[in-house]
C-alpha positions, 0 to 999 in steps of 0.5 A: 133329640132326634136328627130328621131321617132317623124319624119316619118309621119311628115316629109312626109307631110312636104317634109323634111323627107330626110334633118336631123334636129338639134336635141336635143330632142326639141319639136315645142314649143321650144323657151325656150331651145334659151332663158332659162327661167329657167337660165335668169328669174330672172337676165333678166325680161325683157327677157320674158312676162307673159300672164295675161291671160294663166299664161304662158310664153314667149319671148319679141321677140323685145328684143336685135333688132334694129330698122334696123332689126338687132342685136343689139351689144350696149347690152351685154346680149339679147333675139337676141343675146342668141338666136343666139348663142344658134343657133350657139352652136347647128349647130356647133355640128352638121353640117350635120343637114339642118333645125332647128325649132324654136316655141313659147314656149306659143303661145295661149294668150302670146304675150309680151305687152312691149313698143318696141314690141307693136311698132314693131307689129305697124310698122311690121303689125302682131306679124308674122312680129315681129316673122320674124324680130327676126329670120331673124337677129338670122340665119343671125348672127349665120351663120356669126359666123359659116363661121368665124370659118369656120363651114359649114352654109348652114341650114334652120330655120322653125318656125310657122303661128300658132295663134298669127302668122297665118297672114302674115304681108302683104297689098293689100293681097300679099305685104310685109308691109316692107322690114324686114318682108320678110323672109330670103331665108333660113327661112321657114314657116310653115303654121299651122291654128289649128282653121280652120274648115274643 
């Protein structure tokens, strides 16, 4: 979510400077304004790790997903499900937007070491496969939730290769190490290596 005068220069590097994004005066880092820490710390822990590391904060990324890749509905309340509504909320309100962003909110050293996710990172290689599962299953449901009330759903999400994410969740160089990392035609990535060295 990005406020109009932070986008000329940006988005000229980025070819999207002619698309309007969802906008609410969010920042990259911005999973927070998905899934409040603020509202659901307290009633919902499990909603989010802290790094012992930077002391900073961030979303389980696994919480509210099934092991299909899915949301998972048996959960009255999770990370997935908020996330998608919050999504849903947003492009409602303004249909003319063709992108939202979605970055971690901490990205340097916090990325959560609960059980589920340590196995999600095993079988989807890389906290970047975790991350794709996440947002893949988040702009799958929002978008069934706008066409059933018949709302416009042609928009993209964009999200970061970016420390934690910079590799991609691949084998043999270029092959998806399983069917649920490949990103959703309408999920763009974009590649950010802040450590390399030009």
């Amino acid at each position: 979510w990005y406020p109009k005068e932070q986008s000329d220069t940006l988005w000229d590097h980025l070819r999207f400077k002619k698309k309007k994004w969802v906008n609410f005066n969010w920042t990259d880092h911005n999973s927070f304004r998905y899934v409040s820490k603020d509202k659901y710390l307290e009633s919902h822990p499990e909603f989010f790790y802290k790094s012992p590391q930077s002391g900073g904060y961030d979303l389980c990324m696994t919480n509210g997903i099934t092991d299909d890749g899915e949301i998972d509905d048996t959960m009255e309340l999770s990370v997935a499900k908020i996330a998608a509504q919050t999504l849903y909320e947003h492009v409602k309100e303004q249909q003319d937007a063709s992108f939202a962003m979605f970055g971690r909110q901490d990205d340097r050293t916090t990325v959560c070491q609960c059980e589920r996710c340590l196995k999600a990172r095993e079988k989807y290689g890389n906290e970047a496969g975790v991350v794709i599962v996440l947002l893949n299953a988040v702009m799958k449901r929002a978008k069934a939730m706008l066409r059933a009330e018949g709302y416009k759903a042609d928009f993209g999400m964009v999200t970061f290769a970016y420390q934690s994410t910079v590799n991609p969740p691949v084998v043999n160089g270029t092959e998806p190490i399983h069917p649920n990392v490949v990103p959703d035609k309408d999920l763009y990535i974009r590649y950010a290596p802040i450590d390399a060295d030009y």
